[in-house]
C-alpha positions in Angstrom: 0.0 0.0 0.0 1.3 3.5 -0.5 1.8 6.1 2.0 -1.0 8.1 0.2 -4.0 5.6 1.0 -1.9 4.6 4.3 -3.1 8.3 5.4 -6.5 8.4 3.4 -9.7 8.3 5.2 -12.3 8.0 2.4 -14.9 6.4 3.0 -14.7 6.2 7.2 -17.2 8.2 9.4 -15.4 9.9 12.4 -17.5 11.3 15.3 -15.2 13.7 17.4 -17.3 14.6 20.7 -16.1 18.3 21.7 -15.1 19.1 18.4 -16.2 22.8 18.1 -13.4 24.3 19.4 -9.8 23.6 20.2 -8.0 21.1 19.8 -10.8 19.1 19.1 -11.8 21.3 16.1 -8.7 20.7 15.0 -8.9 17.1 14.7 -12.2 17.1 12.9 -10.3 19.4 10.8 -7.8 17.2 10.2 -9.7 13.9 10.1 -12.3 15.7 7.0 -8.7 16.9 5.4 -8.1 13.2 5.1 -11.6 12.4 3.4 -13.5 11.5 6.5 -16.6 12.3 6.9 -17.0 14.0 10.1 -19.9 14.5 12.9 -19.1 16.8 15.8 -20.7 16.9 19.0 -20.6 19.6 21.7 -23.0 21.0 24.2 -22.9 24.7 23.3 -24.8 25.9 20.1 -22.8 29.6 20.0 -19.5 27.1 18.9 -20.9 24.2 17.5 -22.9 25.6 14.5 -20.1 28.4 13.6 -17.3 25.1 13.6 -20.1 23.1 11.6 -20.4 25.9 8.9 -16.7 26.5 9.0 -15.8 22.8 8.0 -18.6 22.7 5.3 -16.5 25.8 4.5 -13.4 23.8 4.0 -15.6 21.5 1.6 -15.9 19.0 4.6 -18.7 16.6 4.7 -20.0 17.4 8.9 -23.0 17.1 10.7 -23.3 18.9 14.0 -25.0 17.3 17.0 -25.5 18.8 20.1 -24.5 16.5 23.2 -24.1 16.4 26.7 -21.6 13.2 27.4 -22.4 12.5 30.6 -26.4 11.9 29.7 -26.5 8.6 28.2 -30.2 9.4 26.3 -28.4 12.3 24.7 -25.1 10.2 23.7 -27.8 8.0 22.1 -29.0 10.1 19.8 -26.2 11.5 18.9 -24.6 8.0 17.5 -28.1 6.8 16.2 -27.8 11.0 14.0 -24.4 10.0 12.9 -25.6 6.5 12.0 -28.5 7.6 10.3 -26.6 10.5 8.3 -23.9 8.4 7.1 -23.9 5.1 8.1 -22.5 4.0 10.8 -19.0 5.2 12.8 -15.5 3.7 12.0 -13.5 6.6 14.3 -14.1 7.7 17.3 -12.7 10.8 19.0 -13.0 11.5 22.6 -12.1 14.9 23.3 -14.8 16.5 25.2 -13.7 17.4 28.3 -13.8 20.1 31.3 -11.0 21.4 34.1 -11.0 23.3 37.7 -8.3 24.4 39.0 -7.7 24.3 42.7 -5.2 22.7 45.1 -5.8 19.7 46.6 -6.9 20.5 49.8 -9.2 22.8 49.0 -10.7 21.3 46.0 -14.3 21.2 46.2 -15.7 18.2 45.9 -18.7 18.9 43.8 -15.9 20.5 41.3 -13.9 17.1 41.5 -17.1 14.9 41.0 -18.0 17.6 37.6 -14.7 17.3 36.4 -14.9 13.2 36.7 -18.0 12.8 35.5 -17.5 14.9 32.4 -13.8 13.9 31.7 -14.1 10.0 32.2 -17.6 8.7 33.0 -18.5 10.9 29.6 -15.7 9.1 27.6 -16.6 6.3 28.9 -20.4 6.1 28.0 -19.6 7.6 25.1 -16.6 4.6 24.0 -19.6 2.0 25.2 -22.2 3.2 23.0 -19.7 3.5 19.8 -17.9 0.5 21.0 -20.7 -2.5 20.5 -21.1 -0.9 17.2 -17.5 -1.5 16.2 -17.5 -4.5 18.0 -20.6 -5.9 15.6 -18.6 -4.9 12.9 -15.2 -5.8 13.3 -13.5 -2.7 13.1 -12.9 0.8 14.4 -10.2 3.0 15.6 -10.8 4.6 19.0 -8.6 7.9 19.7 -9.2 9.4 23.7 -7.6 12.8 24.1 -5.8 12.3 27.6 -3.0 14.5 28.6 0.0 14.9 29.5 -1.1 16.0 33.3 -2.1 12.2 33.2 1.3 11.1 33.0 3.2 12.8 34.8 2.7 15.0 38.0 3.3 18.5 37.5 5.0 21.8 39.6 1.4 23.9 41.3 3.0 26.6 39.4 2.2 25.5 36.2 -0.8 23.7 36.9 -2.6 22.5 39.8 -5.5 20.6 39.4 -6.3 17.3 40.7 -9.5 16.2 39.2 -8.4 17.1 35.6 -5.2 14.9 36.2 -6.9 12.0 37.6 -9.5 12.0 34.7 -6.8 11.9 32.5 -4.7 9.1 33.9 -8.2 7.3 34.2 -8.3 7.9 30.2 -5.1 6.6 29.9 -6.5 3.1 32.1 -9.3 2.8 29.9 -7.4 3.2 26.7 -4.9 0.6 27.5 -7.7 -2.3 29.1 -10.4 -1.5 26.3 -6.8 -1.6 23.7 -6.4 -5.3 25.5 -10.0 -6.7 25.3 -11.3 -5.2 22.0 -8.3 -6.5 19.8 -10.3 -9.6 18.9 -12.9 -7.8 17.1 -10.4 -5.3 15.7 -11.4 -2.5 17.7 -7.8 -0.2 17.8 -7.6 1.8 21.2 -5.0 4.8 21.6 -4.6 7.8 23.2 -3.0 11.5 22.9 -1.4 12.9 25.2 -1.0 16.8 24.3 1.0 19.0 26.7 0.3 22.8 26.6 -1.3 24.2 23.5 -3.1 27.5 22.9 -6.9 27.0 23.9 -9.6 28.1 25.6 -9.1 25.5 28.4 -5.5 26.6 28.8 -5.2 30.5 28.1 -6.1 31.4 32.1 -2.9 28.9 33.1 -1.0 30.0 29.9 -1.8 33.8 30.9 0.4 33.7 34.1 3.0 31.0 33.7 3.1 30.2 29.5 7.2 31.4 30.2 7.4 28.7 32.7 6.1 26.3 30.6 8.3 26.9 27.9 11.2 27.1 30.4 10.2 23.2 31.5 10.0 22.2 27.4 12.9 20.8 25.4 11.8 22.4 22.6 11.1 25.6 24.9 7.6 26.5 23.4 4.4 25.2 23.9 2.2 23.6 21.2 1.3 25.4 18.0 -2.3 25.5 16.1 -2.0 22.2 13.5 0.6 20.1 15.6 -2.0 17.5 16.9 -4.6 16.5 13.8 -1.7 14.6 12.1 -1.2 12.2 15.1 -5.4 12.3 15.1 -4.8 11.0 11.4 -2.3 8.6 12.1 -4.4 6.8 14.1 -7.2 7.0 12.5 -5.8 5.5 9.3 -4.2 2.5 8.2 -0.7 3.7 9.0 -1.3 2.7 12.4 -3.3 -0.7 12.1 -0.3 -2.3 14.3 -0.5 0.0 16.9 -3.4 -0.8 20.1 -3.2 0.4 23.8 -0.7 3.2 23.2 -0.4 6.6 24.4 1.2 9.2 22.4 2.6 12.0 24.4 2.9 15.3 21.9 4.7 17.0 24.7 7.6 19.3 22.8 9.5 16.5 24.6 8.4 17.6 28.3 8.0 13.5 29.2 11.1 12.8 27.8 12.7 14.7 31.1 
């Protein structure tokens, strides 16, 4: 096969769950670049419909769904949209996600439970529902946006917040056990680990400390807008059909410390 169709998604239906924004917009981006036809979900109608119209835009084939991830009617619907738009689901993106910063000791615990339930309960309901699909057909590629925060612990200065870390190394659990189990039925399970990146998640963190982020980085910068949908494609494609249960950490070589 040649690298061309290695990378070439024609033909697959990707669903990226917070894709109308940030890096998850930039997957769905990337993913449509590669000929996939994408369907983005997202709670919030002011993003979703502008990123909806933006990829049509780009000459994209997307449908727009709105979805909560942790309400298991509402991650329903959205697959049985996607399935009755264009077929069924071959990729899955989980990228939807939320944060609270706090330390430890003071962290509320209704702000803990949010950032749980949202982070990894969502992903989780969301990986079921997709997942017996996939499973009763024999194939899909499963991508779960983790973090780097999930890997490795990092200075409060920089970032301090416990739920969002623990949700993220829970991501990483998940990827790695589902990578194991669903093999059989040639479900592929992997995971990206970004570090920093310029988004709306990160730009209150980035705001006060981005120089000691970049002061921590090998490459001394953080990410850059178009860094991450090529890994999104990579694993989407065949390119990586010999690769399950992996995480890949796009880190500017932060984990490599």
């Amino acid at each position: 096969m040649r690298v061309q169709h290695l990378f070439d998604l024609s033909g697959r239906v990707a669903l990226v769950t917070g894709g109308s924004r940030g890096l998850g917009k930039e997957i769905a981006e990337g993913l449509g670049e590669a000929g996939a036809q994408v369907v983005i979900a997202a709670r919030r109608e002011q993003w979703l419909r502008p990123a909806e119209e933006e990829l049509r835009a780009a000459g994209i084939d997307c449908l727009a769904v709105g979805c909560d991830i942790t309400q298991p009617d509402q991650v329903g619907a959205c697959v049985r949209a996607a399935v009755a738009r264009f077929g069924g689901i071959d990729i899955l993106v989980n990228n939807a996600g939320i944060s609270w910063g706090a330390p430890a000791v003071e962290m509320p615990l209704e702000k803990w439970r949010q950032v749980l339930e949202s982070n990894l309960t969502g992903t989780f309901l969301v990986t079921q529902t997709v997942g017996r699909l996939m499973i009763e057909r024999r194939y899909g590629k499963i991508i779960n946006v983790a973090s780097l925060a999930g890997l490795l612990g990092d200075r409060p200065e920089i970032l301090d917040a416990i739920g969002y870390s623990t949700a993220k190394g829970g991501i990483i659990a998940l990827t790695r056990d589902l990578a194991v189990k669903w093999a059989r039925y040639n479900v592929y399970v992997n995971a990206i680990a970004p570090a920093f990146f310029p988004t709306r998640m990160t730009e209150a963190v980035l705001g006060r400390n981005q120089r000691l982020v970049e002061e921590s980085t090998p490459l001394g910068r953080i990410g850059r807008p178009g860094e991450i949908k090529g890994v999104a494609v990579f694993l989407a494609a065949a390119a990586s059909d010999y690769i399950t249960g992996q995480v890949i950490a796009v880190d500017g070589g932060r984990s490599a410390l």
